[in-house]
C-alpha positions as a Python dict, from the first residue, in 0.01 Angstrom:
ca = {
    (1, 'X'): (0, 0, 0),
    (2, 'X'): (-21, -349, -99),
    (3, 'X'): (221, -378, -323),
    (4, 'X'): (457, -270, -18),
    (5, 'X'): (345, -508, 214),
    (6, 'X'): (337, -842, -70),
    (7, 'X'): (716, -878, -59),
    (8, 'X'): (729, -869, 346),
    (9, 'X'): (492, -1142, 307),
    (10, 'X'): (744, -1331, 104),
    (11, 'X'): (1033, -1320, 248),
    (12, 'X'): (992, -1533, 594),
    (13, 'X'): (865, -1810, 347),
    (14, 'X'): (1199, -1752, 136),
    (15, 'X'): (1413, -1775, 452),
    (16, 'X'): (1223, -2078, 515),
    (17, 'X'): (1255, -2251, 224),
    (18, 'X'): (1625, -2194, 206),
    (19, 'X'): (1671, -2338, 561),
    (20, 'X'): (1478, -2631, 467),
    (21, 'X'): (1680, -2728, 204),
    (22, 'X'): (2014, -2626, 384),
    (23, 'X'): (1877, -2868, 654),
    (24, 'X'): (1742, -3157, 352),
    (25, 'X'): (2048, -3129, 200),
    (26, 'X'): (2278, -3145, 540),
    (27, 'X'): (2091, -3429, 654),
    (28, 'X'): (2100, -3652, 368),
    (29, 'X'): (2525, -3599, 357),
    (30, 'X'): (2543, -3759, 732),
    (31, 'X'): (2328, -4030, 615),
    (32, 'X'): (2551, -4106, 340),
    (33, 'X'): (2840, -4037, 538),
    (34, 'X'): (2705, -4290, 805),
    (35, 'X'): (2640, -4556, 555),
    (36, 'X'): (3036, -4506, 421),
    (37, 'X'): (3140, -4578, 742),
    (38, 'X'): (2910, -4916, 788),
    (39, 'X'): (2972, -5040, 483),
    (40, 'X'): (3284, -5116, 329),
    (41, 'X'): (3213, -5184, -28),
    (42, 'X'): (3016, -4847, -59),
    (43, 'X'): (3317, -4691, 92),
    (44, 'X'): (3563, -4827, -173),
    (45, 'X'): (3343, -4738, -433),
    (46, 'X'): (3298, -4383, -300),
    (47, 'X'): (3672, -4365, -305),
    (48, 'X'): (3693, -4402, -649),
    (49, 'X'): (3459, -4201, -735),
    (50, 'X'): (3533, -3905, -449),
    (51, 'X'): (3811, -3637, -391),
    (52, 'X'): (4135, -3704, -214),
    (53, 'X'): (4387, -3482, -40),
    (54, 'X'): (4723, -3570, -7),
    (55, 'X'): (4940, -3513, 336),
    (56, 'X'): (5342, -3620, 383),
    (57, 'X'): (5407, -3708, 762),
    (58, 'X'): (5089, -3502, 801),
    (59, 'X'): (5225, -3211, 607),
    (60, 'X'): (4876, -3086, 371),
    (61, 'X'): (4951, -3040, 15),
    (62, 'X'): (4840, -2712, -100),
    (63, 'X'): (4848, -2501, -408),
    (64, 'X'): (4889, -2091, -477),
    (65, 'X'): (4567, -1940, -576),
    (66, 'X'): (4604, -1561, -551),
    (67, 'X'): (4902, -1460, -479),
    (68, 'X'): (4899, -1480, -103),
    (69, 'X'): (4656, -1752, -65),
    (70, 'X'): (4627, -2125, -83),
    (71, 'X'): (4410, -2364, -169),
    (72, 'X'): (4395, -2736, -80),
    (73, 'X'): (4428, -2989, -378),
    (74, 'X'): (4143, -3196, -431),
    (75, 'X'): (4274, -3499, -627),
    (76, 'X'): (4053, -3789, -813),
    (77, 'X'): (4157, -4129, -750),
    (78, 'X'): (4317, -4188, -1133),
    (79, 'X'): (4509, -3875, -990),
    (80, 'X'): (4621, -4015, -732),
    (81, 'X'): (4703, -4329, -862),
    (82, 'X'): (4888, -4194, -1107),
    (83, 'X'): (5072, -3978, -892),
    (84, 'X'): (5172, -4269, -675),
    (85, 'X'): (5289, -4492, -1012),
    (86, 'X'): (5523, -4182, -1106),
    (87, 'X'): (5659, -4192, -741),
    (88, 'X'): (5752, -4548, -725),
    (89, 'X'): (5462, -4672, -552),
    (90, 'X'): (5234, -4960, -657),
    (91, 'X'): (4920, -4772, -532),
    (92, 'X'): (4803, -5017, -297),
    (93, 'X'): (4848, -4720, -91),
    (94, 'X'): (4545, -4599, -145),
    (95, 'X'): (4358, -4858, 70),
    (96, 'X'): (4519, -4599, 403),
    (97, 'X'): (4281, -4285, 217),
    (98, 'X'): (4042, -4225, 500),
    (99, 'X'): (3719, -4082, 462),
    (100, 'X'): (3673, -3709, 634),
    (101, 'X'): (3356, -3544, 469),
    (102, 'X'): (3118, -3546, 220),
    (103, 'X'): (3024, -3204, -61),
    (104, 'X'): (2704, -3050, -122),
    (105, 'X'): (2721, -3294, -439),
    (106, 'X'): (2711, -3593, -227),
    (107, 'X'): (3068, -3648, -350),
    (108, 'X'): (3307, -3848, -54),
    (109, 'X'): (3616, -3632, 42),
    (110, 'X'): (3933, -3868, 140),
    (111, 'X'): (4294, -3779, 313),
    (112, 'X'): (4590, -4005, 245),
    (113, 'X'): (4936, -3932, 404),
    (114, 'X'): (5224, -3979, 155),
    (115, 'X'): (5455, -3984, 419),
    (116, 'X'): (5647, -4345, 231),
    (117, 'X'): (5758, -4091, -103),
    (118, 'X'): (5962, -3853, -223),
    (119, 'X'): (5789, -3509, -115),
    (120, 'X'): (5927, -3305, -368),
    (121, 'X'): (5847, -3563, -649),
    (122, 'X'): (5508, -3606, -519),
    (123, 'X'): (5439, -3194, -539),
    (124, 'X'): (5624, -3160, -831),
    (125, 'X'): (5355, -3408, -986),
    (126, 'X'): (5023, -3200, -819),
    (127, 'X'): (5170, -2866, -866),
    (128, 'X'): (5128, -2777, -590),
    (129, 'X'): (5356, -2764, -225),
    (130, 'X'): (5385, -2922, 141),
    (131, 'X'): (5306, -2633, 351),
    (132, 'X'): (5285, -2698, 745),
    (133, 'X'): (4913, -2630, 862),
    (134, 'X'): (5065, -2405, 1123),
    (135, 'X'): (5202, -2154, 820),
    (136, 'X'): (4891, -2169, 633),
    (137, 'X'): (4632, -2195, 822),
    (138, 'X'): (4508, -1864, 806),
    (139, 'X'): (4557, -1837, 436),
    (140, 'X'): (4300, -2061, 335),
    (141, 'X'): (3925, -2016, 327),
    (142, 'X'): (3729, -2063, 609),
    (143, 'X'): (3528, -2399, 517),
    (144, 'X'): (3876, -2532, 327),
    (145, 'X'): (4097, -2513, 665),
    (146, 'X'): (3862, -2669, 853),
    (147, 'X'): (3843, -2971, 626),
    (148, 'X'): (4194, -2943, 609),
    (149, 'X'): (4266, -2940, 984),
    (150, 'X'): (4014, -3235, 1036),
    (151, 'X'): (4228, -3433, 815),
    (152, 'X'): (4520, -3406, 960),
    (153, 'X'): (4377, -3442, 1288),
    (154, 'X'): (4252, -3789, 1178),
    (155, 'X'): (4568, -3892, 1032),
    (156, 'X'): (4727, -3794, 1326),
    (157, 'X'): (4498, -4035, 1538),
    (158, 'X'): (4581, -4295, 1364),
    (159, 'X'): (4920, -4296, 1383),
    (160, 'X'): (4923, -4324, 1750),
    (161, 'X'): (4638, -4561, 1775),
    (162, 'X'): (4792, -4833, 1605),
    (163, 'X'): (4837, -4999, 1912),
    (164, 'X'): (4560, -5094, 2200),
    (165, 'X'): (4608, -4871, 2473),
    (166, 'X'): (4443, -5184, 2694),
    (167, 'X'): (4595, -5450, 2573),
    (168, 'X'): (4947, -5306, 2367),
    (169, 'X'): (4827, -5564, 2022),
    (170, 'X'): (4760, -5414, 1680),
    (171, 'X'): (4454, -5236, 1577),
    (172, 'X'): (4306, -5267, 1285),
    (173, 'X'): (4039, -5006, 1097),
    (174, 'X'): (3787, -5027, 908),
    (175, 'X'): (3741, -4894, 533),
    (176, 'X'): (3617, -4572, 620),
    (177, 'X'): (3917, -4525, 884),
    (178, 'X'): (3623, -4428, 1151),
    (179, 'X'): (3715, -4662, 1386),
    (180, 'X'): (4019, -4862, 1516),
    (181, 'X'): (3933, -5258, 1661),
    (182, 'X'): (4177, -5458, 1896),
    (183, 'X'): (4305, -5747, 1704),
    (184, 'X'): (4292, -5943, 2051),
    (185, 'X'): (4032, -5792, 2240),
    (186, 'X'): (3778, -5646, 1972),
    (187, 'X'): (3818, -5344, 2214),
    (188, 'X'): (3669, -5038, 1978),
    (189, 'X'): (3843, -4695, 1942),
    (190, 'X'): (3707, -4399, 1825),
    (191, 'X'): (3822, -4087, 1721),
    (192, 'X'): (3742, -3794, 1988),
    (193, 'X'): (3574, -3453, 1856),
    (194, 'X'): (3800, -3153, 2027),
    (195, 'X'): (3845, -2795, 1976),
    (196, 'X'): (4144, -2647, 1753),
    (197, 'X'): (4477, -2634, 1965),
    (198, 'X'): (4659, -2275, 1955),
    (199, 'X'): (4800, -2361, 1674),
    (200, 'X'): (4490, -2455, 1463),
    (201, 'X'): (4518, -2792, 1458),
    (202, 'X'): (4234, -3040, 1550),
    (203, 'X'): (4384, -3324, 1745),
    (204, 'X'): (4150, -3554, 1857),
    (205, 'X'): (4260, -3804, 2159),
    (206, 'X'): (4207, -4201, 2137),
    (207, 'X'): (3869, -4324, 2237),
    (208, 'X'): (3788, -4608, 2417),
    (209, 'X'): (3404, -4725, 2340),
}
């Protein structure tokens, strides 16, 4: 009888353990995160050193997995810089990457919208394709669509904060790309957290803080 009732014993404790270091290891990726987007230095250096995923006119890049399915196209920064050489760019376009996450490895996940190149040139060189989100969405993995979707959403904000809604001058942002400043009135903006549209697609509205 107690050999029966030993494992029953074990298992809450397992459970436990595994939340604990879910919730250790969760924890210490929005730390980093948070420091990435304080400090600018650590950000650059976490670009070089992180995964990038490239978007034209915010259009994801994506490659065929199984036949059916896609995958998103995680890209090192020699990648990318290579990619941008081949293109006709001198890869100071890699400066606009903006950081959108963080893997279990601690390792900083970028976006960076193309949108200046040749498309086909530019997939020809990932082998991969510019899909629109909207097509598919639902044929990549849960946790990949999501990341997806939140960088295009990002991208997206952006673009059409470039201006101060209070004062009509040029923002500018910082390294990380979490945050958009007046040039004339230091007047803060902040990407908005919203729910997936119909469509999918995050779109987050311009904040004013």
């Amino acid at each position: 009888m107690l050999a029966l009732i030993r494992p029953l014993r074990i298992l809450p404790f397992a459970e436990h353990y595994n939340l604990t270091r879910f919730c250790s290891g969760f924890v210490s990726r929005m730390r980093y995160l948070n420091m990435l987007k304080e400090n600018d230095a650590a950000c650059v250096s976490a670009l070089q050193n992180g995964h990038i995923f490239l978007f034209h006119h915010l259009i994801p890049l994506l490659q065929r997995s199984d036949p059916g399915t896609f995958r998103s196209v995680a890209l090192s920064y020699s990648e990318v810089q290579s990619v941008l050489h081949r293109s006709g760019s001198d890869g100071s376009l890699l400066k606009e990457s903006i950081l959108i996450g963080c893997s279990e490895q601690n390792q900083a996940q970028f976006c960076l919208d193309v949108g200046e190149l040749d498309p086909a040139a530019v997939a020809e060189e990932c082998k991969g394709t510019f899909i629109d989100l909207r097509k598919a969405f639902f044929l990549l993995a849960g946790a990949e669509a999501h990341l997806v979707a939140k960088a295009q959403a990002l991208l997206r904000w952006h673009q059409i904060t470039r201006f101060s809604g209070a004062t009509g001058q040029l923002t500018h942002r910082n390294q990380a790309g979490s945050q958009r400043v007046c040039s004339s009135s230091s007047i803060v903006y902040y990407p908005k957290k919203s729910e997936p549209d119909l469509d999918g697609i995050n779109t987050p509205e311009p904040g004013q803080i």
